[in-house]
N, C-alpha and C positions, 0 to 999 in steps of 0.2 A: 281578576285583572282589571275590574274595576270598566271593562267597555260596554254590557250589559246596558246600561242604564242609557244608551249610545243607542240602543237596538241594535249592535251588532256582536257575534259570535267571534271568538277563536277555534275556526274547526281544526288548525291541526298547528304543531311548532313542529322545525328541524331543528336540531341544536348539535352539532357536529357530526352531523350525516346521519344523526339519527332522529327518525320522525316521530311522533307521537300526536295519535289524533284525539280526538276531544279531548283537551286537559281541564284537569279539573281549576275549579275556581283560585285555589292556592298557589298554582305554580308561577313563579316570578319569572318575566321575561331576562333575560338572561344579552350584554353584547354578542353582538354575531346572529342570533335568533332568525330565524326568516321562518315570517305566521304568515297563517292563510284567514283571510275574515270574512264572514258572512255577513252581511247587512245589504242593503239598497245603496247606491251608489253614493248619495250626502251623505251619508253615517258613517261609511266606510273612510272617505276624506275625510273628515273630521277627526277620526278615530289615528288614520295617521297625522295627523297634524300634532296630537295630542303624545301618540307614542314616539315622533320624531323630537320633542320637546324635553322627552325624559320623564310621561306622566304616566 
């Protein structure tokens, strides 16, 4: 997913009621999605700034 490099994690996605925690590096965020992210508080805003944009 490309946030790694962010210093922050995707610990878990919902994607139609269904959860799925650590994904792996492959899985493409999907509309609708609601992630959960690990990082320190800058990274984490950045990191939505970035996925709000479409990146």
């Amino acid at each position: 997913m490309g946030l790694s490099s962010l210093g922050v994690r995707v610990a878990a996605i919902r994607r139609k009621g269904i959860r799925q925690v650590s994904p792996d590096a492959e899985t493409e965020l999907e509309a609708g999605d609601v992630i959960v992210l690990l990082g320190v508080p800058g990274d984490i805003a950045l990191a939505e700034l970035i996925l709000l944009k479409g990146g």
